[in-house]
C-alpha positions in Angstrom: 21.3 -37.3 -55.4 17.3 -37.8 -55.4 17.3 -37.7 -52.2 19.3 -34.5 -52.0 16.6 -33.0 -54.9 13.6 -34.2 -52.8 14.2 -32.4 -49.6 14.2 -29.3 -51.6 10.7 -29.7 -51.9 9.8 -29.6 -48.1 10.7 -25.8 -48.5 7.7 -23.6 -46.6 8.4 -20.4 -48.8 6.5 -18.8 -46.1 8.9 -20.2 -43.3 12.0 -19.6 -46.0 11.3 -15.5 -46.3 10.5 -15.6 -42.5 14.1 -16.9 -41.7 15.5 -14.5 -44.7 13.7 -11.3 -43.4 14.8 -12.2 -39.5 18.5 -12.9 -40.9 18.8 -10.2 -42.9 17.0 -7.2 -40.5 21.1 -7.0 -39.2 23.2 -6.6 -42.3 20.3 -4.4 -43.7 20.5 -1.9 -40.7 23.7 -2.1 -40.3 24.7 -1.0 -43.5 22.0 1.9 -43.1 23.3 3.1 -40.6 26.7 3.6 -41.6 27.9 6.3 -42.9 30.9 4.9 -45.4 31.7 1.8 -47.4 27.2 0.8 -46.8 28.3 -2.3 -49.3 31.6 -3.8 -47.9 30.0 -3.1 -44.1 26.6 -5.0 -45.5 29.1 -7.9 -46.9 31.1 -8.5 -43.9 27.9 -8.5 -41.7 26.2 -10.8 -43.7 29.8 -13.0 -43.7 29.2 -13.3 -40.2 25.5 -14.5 -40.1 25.9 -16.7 -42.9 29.0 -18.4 -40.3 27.0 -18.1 -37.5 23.7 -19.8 -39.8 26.4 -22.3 -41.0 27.4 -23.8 -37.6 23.9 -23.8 -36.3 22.7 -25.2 -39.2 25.6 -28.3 -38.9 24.3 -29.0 -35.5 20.5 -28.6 -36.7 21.6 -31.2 -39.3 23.0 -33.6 -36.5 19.7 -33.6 -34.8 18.0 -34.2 -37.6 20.2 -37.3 -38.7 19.0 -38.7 -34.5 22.3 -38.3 -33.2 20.9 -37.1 -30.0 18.2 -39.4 -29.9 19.5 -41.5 -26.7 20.8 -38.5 -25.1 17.0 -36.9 -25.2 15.5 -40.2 -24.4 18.0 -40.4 -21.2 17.6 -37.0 -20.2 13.5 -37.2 -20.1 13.2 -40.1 -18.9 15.5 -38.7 -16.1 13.5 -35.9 -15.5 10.4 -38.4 -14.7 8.5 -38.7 -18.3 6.1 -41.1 -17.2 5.4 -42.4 -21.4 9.4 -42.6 -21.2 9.8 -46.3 -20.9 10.2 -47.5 -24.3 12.9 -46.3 -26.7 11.6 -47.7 -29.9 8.1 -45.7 -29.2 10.7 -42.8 -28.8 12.5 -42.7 -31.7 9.9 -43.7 -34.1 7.8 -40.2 -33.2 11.0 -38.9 -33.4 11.5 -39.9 -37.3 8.0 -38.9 -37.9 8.4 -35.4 -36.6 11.6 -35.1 -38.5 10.1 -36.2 -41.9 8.8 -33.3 -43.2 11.9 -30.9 -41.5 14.0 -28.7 -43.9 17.7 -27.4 -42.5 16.7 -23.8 -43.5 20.3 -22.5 -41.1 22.6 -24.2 -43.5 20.4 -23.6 -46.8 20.5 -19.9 -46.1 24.5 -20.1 -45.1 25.4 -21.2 -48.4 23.2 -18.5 -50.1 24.8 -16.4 -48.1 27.8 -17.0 -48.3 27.4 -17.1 -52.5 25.5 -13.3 -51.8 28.5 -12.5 -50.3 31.5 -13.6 -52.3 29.6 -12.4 -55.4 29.2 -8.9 -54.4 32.7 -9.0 -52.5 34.0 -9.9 -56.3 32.1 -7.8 -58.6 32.1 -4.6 -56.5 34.8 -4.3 -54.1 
């Protein structure tokens, strides 16, 4: 669970309303531009980013656990990497790129998805 609680503090608020703005440009104009039902069309648009978010944040979150780490390291050293010879050397920058990474995709799924259901219940 701390370790849940601590990766909450590698959140860029600055990268965070980046994603949100990009994410949310869709649903926003979207709903603008329609001429009835601006609130159910904005929830179902925002349903379908926040599923689209979710299932490239669940393959975000498989790179980030290194289960493509030998497929990369294959694959470059393939395509003629010359520094390519030593996996270990591989996979530790690997891990040190990857300590300071957030899954932003699935944090802003979930929100989403909360958004979503909430004003699906309350208004609709």
């Amino acid at each position: 669970m701390n370790r849940f609680l601590n990766s909450f503090k590698r959140i860029d608020p600055r990268v965070l309303i980046t994603h949100m703005i990009i994410t949310l440009a869709y649903p926003a104009a979207k709903a603008l531009t329609s001429e009835t039902n601006r609130l159910q069309v904005f929830t179902d648009t925002l349903t379908i980013i926040a599923m689209v978010l979710l299932i490239g944040g669940i393959i975000y979150s498989l790179v980030l656990k290194g289960d493509f780490d030998i497929s990369g390291f294959v694959m470059k050293r393939g395509m003629g990497y010359n520094d390519m010879n030593n996996y270990g050397k591989y996979k530790r920058s690997l891990n040190e790129n990857r300590a300071g990474s957030f899954n932003y995709p699935l944090f802003l799924a979930v929100v989403y998805l909360i958004v979503s259901a909430v004003i699906a219940y309350t208004v609709l």
